[in-house]
N, C-alpha and C positions, 0 to 999 in steps of 0.2 A: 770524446777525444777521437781523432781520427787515425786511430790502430784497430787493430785486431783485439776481439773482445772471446775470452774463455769462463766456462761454468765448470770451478771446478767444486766437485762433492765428496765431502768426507762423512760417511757411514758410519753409526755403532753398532758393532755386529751383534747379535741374537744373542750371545753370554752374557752382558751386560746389559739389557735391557732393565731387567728387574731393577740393578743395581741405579740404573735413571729414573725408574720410579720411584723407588724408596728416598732418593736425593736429588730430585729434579735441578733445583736450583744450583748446586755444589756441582753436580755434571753439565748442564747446560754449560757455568760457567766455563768450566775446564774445557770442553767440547772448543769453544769460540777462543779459550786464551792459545792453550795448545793447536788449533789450526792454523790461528796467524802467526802464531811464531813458526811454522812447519814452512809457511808459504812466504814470509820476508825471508826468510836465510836458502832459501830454494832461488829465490829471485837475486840475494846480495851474489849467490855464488855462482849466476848462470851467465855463462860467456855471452848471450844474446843482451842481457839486460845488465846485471850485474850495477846495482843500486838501489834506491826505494823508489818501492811499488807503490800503490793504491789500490784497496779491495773492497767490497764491500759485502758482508757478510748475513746471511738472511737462514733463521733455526728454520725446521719442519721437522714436526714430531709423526707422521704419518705419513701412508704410501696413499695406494691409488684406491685402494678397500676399507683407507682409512684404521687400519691397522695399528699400534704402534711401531714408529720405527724413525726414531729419531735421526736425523743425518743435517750436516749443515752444505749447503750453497752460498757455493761467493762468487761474486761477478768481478774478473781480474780486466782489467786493459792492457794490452800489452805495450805497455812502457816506463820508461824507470828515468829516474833523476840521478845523477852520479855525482856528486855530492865532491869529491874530488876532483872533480875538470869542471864540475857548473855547469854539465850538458843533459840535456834530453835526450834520450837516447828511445826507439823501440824494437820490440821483438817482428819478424817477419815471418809470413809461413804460418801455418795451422799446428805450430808444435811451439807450448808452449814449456810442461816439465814433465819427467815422467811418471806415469801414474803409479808404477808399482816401487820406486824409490819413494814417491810421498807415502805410500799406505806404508811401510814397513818402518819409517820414522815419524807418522802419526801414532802408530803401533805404541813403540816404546817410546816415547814420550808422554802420551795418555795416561799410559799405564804406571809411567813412573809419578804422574804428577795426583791419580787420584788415590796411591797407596801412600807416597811419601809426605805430599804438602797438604791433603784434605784428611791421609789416614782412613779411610774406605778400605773396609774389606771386601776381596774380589772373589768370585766364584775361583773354585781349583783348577777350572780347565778354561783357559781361555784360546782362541782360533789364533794359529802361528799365521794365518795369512788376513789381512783386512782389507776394505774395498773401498778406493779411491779412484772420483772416475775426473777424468781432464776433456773436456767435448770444449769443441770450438765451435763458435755460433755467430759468428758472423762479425763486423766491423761496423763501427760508429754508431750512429743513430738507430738503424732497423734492430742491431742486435740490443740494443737498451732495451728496445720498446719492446719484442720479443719477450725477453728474460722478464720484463714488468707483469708481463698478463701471465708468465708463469710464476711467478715467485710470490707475488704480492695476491693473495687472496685469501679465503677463510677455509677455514675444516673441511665445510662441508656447503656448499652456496645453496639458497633456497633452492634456485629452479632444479638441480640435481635430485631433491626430494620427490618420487613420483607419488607414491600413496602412502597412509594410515587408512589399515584398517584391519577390523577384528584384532587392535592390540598387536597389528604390525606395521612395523614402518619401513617399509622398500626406497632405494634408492640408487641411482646411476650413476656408473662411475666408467671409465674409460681401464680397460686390460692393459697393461704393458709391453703384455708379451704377445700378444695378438693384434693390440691396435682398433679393439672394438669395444662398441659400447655394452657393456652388463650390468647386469641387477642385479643387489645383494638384499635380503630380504632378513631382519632381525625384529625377535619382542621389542615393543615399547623401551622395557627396563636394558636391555642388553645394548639398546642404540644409542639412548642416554648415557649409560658408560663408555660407549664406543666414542661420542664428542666428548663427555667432557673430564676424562684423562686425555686427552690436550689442551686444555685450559694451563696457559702457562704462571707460574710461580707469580704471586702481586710483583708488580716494578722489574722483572727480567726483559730486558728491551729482546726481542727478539730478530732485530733489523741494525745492527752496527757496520761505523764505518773505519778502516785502519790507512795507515799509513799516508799519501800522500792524499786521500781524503777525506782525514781526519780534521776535525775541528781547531786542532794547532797548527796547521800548516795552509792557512787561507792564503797569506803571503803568496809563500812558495809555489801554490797553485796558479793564481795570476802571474806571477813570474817566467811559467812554465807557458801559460795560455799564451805570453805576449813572443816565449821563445820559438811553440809550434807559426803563429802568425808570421816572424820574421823570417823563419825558414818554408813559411809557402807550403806549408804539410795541409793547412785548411783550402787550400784553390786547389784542387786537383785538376783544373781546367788550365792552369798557364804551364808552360812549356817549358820543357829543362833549361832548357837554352837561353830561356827568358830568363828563367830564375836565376840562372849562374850569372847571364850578364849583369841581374839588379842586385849584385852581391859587391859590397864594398870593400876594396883590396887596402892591405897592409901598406901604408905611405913607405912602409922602408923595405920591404922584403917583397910589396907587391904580390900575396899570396891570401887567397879570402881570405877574412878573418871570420871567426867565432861569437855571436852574441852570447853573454855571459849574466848580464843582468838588469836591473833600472833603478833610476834614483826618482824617488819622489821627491818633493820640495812643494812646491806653487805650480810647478806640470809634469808629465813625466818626459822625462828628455832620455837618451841613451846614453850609458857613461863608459859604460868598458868594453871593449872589442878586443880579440887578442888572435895574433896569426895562427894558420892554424900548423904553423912549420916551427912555432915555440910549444 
């Protein structure tokens, strides 16, 4: 789409780690239900958008040392369907919600959902504060492609493996906090535990899609595509001035009007326009 495209990441902090071992699959799931509901009602209620969204949600159970550490990423577009008026609407600007109002009602919501609806008992001391980060990464295509070669790969990829030997297995991984490449050097036995406690539950998809790129809303989506096309949002080469002129005015008020939606039959034809002064 051609908006603005945000990564945002909701973390399980270090109290509840055990708690995702012991129930991978029961937290997983809660992880991905409880995040999209934190992030559609973030989006119904935000003056910029203020409709449905479309996100796509992608688990990682490990950091950069391959660690445990559970946290999910989801790839937002910033734009929303308003269900109400029938319009397309998007977000502008590199600010899409803020990150410390999502950690604090990922917080309690989590926590309400893996003591109440799964019945989980929770360590006694969980952190009043959680970590939810909102980065903006770029617009339309470059930022897709971007976020693919980040999100979408394995544990640990061969060529990162530098040696076995003497019942050690070394390997490369990129610092965080420095920005450099390091070796971390573990036995045989301890590296084998190290991949494969991320071996995910049989059948846990770890790559879902919500909201308006969900599997029930194909409709809606070409609806939307044919709505960005007739508002000129995909030519960013024609001219404002071009555009407003190739807009077609209200026969009685004389005021552009608003595309709203299409009728299939035997072609598609355009059926409803509406001023945009009703």
């Amino acid at each position: 789409m051609p908006v603005e495209y945000f990564m945002v990441t909701f973390t399980l902090p270090f109290e509840l780690r055990a708690v995702a071992k012991s129930h991978p699959e029961q937290v997983y799931q809660a992880m991905f239900t409880v995040a999209a509901s934190v992030l559609k009602d973030f989006a119904h209620n935000s003056k910029s958008l203020g409709g449905k969204i479309g996100f796509t949600g992608v688990l990682h159970t490990h950091n950069r040392r391959r660690d445990y550490h559970p946290h999910l990423h989801f790839i937002i577009p910033a734009g929303s369907f308003n269900k109400d008026k029938k319009q397309w609407q998007k977000s502008r600007g590199k600010y899409l919600f803020n990150a410390f109002n999502l950690a604090t009602v990922w917080r309690a919501r989590l926590l309400e959902y893996l003591t109440n609806k799964l019945d989980i008992t929770l360590p006694a001391a969980t952190p009043k504060k959680w970590v939810v980060d909102c980065q903006h990464v770029g617009k339309g295509l470059p930022a897709l492609k971007y976020l693919s070669r980040y999100l979408y790969r394995g544990v640990l990829p061969d060529k990162n493996i530098i040696s076995n030997i003497d019942g050690h297995v070394s390997f490369e991984y990129l610092d965080s906090q420095t920005q450099t490449n390091k070796v971390r050097t573990l036995p045989e036995i301890e590296f084998l535990w190290l991949v494969l406690q991320h071996v995910l539950p049989k059948g846990l998809r770890p790559v879902r899609d919500y909201g308006l790129l969900g599997g029930n809303f194909c409709k809606l989506r070409q609806q939307i595509q044919l709505m960005i096309v007739v508002a000129g949002a995909v030519f960013p080469l024609v001219e404002e001035a071009k555009r407003i002129a190739a807009m077609r005015p209200c026969p009685c008020c004389q005021q552009p009007m608003t595309f709203m939606g299409v009728h299939r039959k035997k072609q598609v034809r355009l059926t409803s326009f509406h001023s945009q002064s009703t």
